[in-house]
C-alpha positions in Angstrom: 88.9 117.6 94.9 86.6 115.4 97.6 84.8 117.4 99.8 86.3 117.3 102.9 83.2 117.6 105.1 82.7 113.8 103.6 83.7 111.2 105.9 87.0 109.2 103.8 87.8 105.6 103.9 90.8 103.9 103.2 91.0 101.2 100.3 91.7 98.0 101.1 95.4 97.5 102.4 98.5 96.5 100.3 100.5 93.8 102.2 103.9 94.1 102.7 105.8 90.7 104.1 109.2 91.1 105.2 110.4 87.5 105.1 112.9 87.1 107.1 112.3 90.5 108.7 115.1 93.0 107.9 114.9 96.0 110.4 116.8 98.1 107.4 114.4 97.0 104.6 111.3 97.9 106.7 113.3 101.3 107.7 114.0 101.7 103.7 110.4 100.7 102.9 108.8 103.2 105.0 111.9 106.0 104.1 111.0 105.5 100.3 107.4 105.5 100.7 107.8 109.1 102.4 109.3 110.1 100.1 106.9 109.5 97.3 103.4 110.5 99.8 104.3 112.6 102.4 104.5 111.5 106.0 102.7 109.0 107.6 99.7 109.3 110.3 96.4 108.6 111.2 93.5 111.4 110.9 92.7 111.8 108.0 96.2 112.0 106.3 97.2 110.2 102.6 98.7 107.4 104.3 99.1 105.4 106.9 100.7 101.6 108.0 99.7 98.9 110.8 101.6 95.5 111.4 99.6 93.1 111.0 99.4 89.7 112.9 102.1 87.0 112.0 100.4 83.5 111.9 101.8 80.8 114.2 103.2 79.0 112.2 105.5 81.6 110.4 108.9 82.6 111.9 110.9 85.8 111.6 108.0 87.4 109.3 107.0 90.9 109.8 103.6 92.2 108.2 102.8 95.7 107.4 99.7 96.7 105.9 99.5 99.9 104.1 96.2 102.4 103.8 95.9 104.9 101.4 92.8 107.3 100.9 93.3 107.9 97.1 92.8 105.2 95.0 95.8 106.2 92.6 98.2 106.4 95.4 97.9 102.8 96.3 98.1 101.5 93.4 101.5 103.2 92.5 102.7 102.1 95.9 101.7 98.7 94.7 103.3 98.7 91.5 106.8 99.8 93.2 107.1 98.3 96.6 104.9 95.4 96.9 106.6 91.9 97.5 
């Protein structure tokens, strides 16, 4: 187990694109992802999500970027929900 007095940094973030965005995909997404880790927050929790910003030149795409502090966590989120 890390020591917790250790400051923690997340990996770097999986992208997500919803393309078109679907308000119940990204609603399924985030249900799923609960599911498997726990709820979501900031402060040193397992995992958290931002949007990211959609370039100009793309319409009706929503990115999510999703930080995990263990290692093995991201990568099974990767494996099963990234597009």
């Amino acid at each position: 187990m890390p020591d917790p007095t250790l400051p923690v940094s997340p990996i770097s973030p999986i992208r997500v694109h919803f393309r078109p965005y679907n308000h119940e995909e990204v609603q399924a997404l985030l249900k799923k992802a609960v599911k498997d880790f726990g709820p979501f927050g900031l402060n040193g929790k397992r995992w958290w999500f931002e949007t990211a910003e959609t370039p100009d030149s793309e319409i009706n795409v929503w990115i999510v970027d999703f930080y995990f502090l263990d290692t093995n966590d991201a990568i099974i989120f990767g494996l099963k929900y990234q597009r």
